[in-house]
N, C-alpha and C positions, 0 to 999 in steps of 0.2 A: 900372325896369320888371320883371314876369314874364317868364321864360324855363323854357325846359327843355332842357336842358345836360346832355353828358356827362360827368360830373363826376370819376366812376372809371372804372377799368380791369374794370368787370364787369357783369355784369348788370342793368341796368336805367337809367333816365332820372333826375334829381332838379330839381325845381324850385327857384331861385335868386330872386336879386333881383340887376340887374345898370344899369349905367348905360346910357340912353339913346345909339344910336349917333348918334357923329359922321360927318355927309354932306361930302363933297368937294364942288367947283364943279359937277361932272356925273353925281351922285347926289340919290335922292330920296331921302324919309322914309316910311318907309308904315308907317301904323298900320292891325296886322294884325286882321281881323274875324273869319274862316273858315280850320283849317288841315285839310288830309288828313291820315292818317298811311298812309305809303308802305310798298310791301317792304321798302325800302330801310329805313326807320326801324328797321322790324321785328329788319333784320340788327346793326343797331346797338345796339338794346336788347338784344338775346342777346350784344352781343358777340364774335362768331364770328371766323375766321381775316380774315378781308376787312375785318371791322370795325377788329379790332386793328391791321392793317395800315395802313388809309388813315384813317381818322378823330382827329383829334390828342385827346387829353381834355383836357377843360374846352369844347369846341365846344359853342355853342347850335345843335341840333337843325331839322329840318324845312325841307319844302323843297316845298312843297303848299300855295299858300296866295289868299285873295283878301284885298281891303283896299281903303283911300282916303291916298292922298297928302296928307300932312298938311305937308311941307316940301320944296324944293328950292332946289339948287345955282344958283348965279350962273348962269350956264351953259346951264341948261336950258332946252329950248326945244319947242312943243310941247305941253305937262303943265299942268295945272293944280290949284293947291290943289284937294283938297274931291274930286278925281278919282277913281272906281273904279278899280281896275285887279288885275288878275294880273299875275304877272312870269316871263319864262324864267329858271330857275334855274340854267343852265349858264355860268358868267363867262367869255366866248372873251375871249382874247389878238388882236393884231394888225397879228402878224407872218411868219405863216406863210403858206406859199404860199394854203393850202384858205382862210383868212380871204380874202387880200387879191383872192383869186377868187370871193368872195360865201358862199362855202361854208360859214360859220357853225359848224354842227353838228358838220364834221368839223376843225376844230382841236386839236389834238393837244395843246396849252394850254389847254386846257377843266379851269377849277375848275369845281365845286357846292355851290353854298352848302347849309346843312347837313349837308353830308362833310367838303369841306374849306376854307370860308370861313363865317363867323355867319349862320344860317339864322332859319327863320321861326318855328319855334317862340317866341314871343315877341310881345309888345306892340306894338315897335315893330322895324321892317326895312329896313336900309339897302339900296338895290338902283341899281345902275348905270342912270341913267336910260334906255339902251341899251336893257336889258332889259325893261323896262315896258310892259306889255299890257293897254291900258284896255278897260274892260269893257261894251258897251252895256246899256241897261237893262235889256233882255229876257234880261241873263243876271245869273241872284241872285248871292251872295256863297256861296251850296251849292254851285252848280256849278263857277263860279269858282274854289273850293279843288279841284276837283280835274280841273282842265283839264290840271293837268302831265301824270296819268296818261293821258286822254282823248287826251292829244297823243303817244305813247307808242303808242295803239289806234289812230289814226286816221295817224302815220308808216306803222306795219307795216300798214294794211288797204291803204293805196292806193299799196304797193309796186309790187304787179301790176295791170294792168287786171283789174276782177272784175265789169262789165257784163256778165249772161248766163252767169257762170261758178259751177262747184261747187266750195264753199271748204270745206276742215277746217281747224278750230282744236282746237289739243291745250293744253287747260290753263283752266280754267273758273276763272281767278281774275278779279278787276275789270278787268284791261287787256285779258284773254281775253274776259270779255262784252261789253267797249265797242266790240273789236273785230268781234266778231260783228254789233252793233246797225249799226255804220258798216259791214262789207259789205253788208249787208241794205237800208241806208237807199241806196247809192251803186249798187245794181241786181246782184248774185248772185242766182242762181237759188234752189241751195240751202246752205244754210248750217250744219253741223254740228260743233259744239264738245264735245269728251270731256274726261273728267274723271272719278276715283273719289271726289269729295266730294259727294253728293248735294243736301248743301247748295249746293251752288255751284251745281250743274248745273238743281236746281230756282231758284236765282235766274236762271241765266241764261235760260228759259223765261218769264221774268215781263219780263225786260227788254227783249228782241228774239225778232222771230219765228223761232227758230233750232230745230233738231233738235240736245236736249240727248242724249247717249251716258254711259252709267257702263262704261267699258271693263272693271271687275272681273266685270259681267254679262252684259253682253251683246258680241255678235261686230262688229265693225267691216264685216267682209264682209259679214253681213246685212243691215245699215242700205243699205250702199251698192245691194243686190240691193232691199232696199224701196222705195231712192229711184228706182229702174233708170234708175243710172248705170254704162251698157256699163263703160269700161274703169277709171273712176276720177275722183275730185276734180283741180279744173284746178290752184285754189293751195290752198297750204296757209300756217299761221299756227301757229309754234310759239311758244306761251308759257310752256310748264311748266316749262323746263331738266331734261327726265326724257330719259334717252336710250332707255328704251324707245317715248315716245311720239313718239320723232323718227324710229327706226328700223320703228314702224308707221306713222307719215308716209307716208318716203318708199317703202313698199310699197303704198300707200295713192294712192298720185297716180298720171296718166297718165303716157305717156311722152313726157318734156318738159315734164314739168309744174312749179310752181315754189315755192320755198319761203321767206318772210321770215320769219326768226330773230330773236327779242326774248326768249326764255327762255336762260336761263344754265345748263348741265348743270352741276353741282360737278366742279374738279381735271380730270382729263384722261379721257374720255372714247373710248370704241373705237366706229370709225365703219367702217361698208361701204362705203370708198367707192367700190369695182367696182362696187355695185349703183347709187350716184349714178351713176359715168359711165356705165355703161352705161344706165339709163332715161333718159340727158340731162337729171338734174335742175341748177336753174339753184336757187343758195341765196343769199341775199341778209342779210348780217347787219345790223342794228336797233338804233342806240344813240341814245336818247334824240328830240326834234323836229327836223325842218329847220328851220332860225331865217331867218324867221319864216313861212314860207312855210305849213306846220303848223298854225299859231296861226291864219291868216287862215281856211285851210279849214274847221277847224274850228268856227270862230265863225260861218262860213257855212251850215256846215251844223246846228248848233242852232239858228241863227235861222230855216230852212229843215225842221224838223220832227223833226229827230234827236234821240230821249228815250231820255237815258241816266240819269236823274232816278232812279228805284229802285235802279241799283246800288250806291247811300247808304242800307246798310240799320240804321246807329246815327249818332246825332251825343249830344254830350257836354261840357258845358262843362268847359273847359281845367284848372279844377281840378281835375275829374276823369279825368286823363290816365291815369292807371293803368289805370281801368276801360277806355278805350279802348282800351289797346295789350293789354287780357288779351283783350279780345273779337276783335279782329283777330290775335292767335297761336292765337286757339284755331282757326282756320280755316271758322267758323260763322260769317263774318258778308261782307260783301261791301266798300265801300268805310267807312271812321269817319270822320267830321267834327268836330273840337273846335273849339266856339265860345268866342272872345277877348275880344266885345265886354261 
């Protein structure tokens, strides 16, 4: 089969030709249709200190994908050949307390496949039947590749109650605007996402009815005096890992106002936290879905009018993977889709 594999120790992805994986009793086969290409990917193909660190080389890649079950384990139960499905990319262990408490997500033995087990980038993808998220019909195989990120946006939207409330999001990339679309779809009043990529900010404008900001131009206080919001935004949504846009956050909320975290600041970061205690900010950090709790909501709420369908603003057959990952570093593009089939 095709793959795309880290092959060196440097910059960039190469396409291979690799042997079909072998399924255990409680594994399935999925042959992959639709893959996303993630931040994550992003950091991998540049290589960077985190790359270098957790990624082994020679790993096939990606971890964004939709498909159909073409084989399964003795075992399985549930699944059927010929099945659509997405799949949670996170492989819990299960034996830690958080597992055997339901707790999924937070397992502290959490692999990911395409970091550090054989991801989707690829023909075919071996996944723990466990993990397996079949797909109604009302959801394509577009969307489906990129439920992981969608489930990422819709984690951190419904951190906080945001019925009736005023949100800011800092950070106008694709988890940033999907999260905006799902405050907006689950009832915020007003919804405001910043960003200095114009690109982004005019995508995210097209996606959901949110109040896009280019904080390089304009004033944050005055949007807030536009919207006349007395004292401030209820929650906030940090996506960017920018620590200035965390520390106009949290001068930006009421008092007691609350913040879920999904942006990663690079290395170590200088925080006020007198100004957190003292406003009573309540901060909540954001790794990855609740399993599978997440996945349900979600797929609820696209089957219930949630369109996040624009923020795929290229797709690209798979042997054009280079042109994909040049269009997603360049920061001009919104989510890429490589097509397998």
């Amino acid at each position: 089969m095709k793959v795309l594999a880290k092959t060196k120790a440097e910059v960039g992805l190469w396409a291979e030709e690799r042997s079909v994986p072998e399924i255990g009793p409680e594994d399935v086969l999925i042959k992959v249709k639709k893959t996303g290409i993630c931040g994550t990917d992003i950091h991998i193909w540049n290589w960077d200190d985190w790359a270098a660190r957790t990624v082994p080389v020679g790993l096939v890649t990606g971890h964004e994908f939709a498909g159909e079950i073409v084989a399964k384990g003795a075992l399985v139960e549930g699944l059927e050949i010929g099945q659509r499905c997405s799949g949670e990319g996170h492989l819990i262990g299960k034996l830690s307390r958080q597992s055997r408490a339901g707790r999924f997500h937070l397992d502290p033995a959490t692999r990911g496949i395409g970091v550090n087990e054989p991801g989707a980038f690829a023909e075919y993808l071996r996944l723990p039947a466990f993990n397996v998220v079949p797909l109604p019909d009302s959801i394509d195989d577009d969307i489906g590749a990129i439920l992981d990120p969608l489930g990422n946006a819709v984690h951190t939207a419904l951190s906080f109650d945001l019925v009736g409330e005023d949100v800011l999001i800092t950070g106008a990339g694709p988890i940033g605007i999907m999260a905006a679309a799902v405050a907006r779809h689950v009832g915020a009043r007003h919804v405001v996402i910043t960003d200095v990529n114009p690109a982004r900010l005019e995508l995210a404008g097209q996606v959901a009815d949110v109040t896009p900001v280019n904080v390089a131009k304009e004033d944050l206080a005055e949007v807030k005096s536009r919207l006349k919001l007395a004292q401030g935004f209820d929650v906030g949504m940090e996506m960017s890992g920018n620590q200035q846009a965390l520390d106009q956050m949290v001068e930006s909320l009421v008092m007691g106002g609350r913040i879920a975290m999904l942006g990663i600041p690079p290395g170590k970061s200088p925080v006020d936290w007198s100004r957190i205690v003292f406003k009573a900010i309540t901060i909540k950090g954001v790794y990855g879905r609740e399993i599978f709790e997440t996945w349900y909501k979600m797929i609820a709420m696209l089957e219930n009018g949630l369109d996040v369908r624009k923020v795929i603003t290229h797709r690209f057959k798979a042997v054009d993977f280079e042109k994909g990952f040049e269009v997603m570093r360049s920061g001009a593009s919104g989510k890429v889709v490589l097509d397998w089939s």
